[in-house]
C-alpha positions as CSV (number, residue, x, y, z in Angstrom):
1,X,0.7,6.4,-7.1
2,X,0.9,9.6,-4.9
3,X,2.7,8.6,-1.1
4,X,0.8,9.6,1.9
5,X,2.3,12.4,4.0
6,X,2.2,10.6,6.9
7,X,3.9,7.5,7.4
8,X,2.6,4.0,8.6
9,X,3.5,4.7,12.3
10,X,1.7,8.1,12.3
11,X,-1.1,7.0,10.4
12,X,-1.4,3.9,12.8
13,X,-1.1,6.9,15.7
14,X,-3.9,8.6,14.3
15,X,-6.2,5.9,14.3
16,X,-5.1,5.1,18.1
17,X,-6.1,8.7,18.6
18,X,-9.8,7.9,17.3
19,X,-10.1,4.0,18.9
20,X,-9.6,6.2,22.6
21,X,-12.4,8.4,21.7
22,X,-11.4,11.9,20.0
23,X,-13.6,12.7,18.1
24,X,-13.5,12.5,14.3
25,X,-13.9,16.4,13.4
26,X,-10.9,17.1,16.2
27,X,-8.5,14.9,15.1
28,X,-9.4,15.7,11.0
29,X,-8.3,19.3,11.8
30,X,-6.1,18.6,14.2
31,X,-3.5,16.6,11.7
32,X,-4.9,17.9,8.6
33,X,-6.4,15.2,6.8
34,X,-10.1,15.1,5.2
35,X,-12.7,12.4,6.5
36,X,-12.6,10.4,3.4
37,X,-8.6,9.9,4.0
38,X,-9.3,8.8,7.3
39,X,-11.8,6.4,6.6
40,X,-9.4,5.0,3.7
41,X,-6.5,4.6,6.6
42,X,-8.4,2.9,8.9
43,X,-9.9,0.5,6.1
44,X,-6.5,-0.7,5.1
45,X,-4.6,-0.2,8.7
46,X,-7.3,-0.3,11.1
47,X,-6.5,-3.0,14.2
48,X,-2.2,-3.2,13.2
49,X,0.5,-2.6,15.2
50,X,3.4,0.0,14.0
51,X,5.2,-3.8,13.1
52,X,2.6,-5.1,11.1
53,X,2.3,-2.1,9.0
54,X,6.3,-2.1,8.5
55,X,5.7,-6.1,7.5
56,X,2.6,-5.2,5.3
57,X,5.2,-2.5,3.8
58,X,7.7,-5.1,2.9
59,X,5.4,-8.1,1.4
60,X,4.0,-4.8,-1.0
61,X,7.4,-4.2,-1.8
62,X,8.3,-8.1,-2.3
63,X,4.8,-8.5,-4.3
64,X,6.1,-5.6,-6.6
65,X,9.3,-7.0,-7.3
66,X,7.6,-10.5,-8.0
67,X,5.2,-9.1,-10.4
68,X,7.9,-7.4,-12.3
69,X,9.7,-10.5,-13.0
70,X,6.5,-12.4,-14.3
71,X,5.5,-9.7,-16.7
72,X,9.8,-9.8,-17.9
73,X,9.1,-13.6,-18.2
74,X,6.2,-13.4,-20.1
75,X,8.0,-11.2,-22.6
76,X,10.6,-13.3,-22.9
77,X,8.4,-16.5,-23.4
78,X,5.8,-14.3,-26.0
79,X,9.4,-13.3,-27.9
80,X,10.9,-17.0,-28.0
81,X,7.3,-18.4,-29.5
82,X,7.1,-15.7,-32.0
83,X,10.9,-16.5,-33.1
84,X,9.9,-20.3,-32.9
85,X,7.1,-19.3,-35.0
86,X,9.2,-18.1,-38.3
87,X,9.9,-20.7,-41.2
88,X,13.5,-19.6,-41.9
């Protein structure tokens, strides 16, 4: 998956910008961003603090790694039963 540009803390800036009352079409051109982009941001970081988004950045990074090791377990269960499986 592509990364953002910005960062959490700038994105979470951005959406400050628009809570105070710029408008949308100002702050689109200002930072350079489409309205659909915005709109994505503020669904996923809209209300969080600069430490939230750096704590929803771990757990996605922690939920990663955990996913990772289930799918390697499941391999390595799926491999054992298939050698269990064999009449030698």
């Amino acid at each position: 998956m592509k990364r953002s540009r910005c960062k959490e803390e700038q994105i979470i800036a951005i959406l400050k910008e628009a809570e105070a009352g710029m408008k949308l079409a100002e702050i689109v051109r200002k930072h350079g961003i489409s309205e659909q982009t915005f709109y994505r941001w503020r669904s996923k970081y809209g209300g969080m603090e600069v430490s939230e988004a750096a704590r929803l950045r771990e757990l996605e990074e922690e939920n990663r790694k955990l996913k990772r090791l289930v799918a390697d377990q499941a391999l390595d269960i799926l491999m054992l039963k298939e050698i269990n499986a064999k009449k030698w």
